[in-house]
C-alpha positions as CSV (number, residue, x, y, z in Angstrom):
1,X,-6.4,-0.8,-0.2
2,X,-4.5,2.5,-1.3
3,X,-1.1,2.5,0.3
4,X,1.1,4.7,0.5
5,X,3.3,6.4,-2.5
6,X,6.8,7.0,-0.9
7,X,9.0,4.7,1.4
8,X,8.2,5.6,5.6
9,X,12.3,6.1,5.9
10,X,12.7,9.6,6.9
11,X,16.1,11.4,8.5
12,X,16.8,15.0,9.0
13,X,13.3,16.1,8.2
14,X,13.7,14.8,4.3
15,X,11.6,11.5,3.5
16,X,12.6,9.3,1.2
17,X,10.8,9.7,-2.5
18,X,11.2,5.7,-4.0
19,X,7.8,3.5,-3.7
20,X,7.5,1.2,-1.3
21,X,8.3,-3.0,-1.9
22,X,7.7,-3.8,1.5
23,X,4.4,-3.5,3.6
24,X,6.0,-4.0,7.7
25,X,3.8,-4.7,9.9
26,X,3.3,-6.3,13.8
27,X,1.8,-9.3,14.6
28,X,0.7,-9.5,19.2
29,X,-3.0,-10.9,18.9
30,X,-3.6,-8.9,15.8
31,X,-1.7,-7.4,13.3
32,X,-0.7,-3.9,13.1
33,X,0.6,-2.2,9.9
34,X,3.8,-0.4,11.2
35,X,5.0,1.5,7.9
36,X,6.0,0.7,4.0
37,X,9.9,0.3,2.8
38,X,12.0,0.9,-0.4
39,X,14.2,-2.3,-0.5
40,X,17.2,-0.2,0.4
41,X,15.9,1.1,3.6
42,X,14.5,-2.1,4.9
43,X,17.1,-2.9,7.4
44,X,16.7,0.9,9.1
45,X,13.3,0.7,9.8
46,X,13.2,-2.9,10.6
47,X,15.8,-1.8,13.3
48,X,13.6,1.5,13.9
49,X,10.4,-0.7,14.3
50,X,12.6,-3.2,17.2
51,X,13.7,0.1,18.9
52,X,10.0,0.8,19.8
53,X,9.5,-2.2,20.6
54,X,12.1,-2.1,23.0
55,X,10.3,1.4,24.4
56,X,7.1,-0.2,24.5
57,X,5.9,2.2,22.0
58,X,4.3,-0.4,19.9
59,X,3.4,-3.7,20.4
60,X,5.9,-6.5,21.0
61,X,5.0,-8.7,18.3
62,X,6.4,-10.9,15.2
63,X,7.4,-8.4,12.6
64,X,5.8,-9.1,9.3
65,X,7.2,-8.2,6.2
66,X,5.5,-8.6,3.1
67,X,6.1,-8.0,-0.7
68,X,4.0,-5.3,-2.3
69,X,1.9,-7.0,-5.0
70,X,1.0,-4.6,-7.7
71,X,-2.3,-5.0,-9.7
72,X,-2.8,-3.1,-12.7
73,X,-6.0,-3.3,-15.3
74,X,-6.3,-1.9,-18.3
75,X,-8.9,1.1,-17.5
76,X,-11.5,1.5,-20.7
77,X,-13.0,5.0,-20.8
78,X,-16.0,5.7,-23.1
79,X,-17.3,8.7,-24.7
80,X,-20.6,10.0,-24.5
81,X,-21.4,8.2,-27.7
82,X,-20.4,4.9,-26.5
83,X,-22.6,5.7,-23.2
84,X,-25.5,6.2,-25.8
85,X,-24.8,3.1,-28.1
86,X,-24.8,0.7,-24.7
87,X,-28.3,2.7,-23.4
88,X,-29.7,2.0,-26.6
89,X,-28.4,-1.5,-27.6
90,X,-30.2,-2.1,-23.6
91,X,-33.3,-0.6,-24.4
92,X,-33.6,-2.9,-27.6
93,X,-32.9,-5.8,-25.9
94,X,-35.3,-5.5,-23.2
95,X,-37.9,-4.7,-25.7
């Protein structure tokens, strides 16, 4: 799943730029994902997040708060030659 690149902590019209560590989400029945947080604006949108629960504007459920786990791979990118060495190692193989 791509997620988001910035934090979901916005005021005045300016969102905040730092990645997100948290993944908030509600839990009624099913779980619902409810926004991303920067570790230093966890607290505002937890409170945010019980405000609209309060208004009924999303479901009154368990919040859910989990830690971002970041996978990385090391990516290999051949060349056209390397694409041509493979086709023709397969074709040798198979023959």
């Amino acid at each position: 799943m791509t997620l988001p690149r910035k934090c979901s902590f916005s005021k005045l019209d300016t969102q905040c730029d730092i990645p997100p560590s948290y993944i908030l989400s509600v839990i009624e029945k099913e779980e619902y994902l409810v926004g991303m947080s920067c570790l230093e604006h966890l607290e505002p949108i937890k409170y945010k997040i019980k405000k609209l629960q309060h208004n009924h504007s999303i479901p009154n459920g368990k919040i859910k708060i989990e830690n971002i786990k970041m996978v990385s791979t090391n990516c290999i990118k051949g060349s056209q030659q390397d694409y041509e060495d493979v086709y023709s190692q397969r074709l040798r193989e198979n023959f």
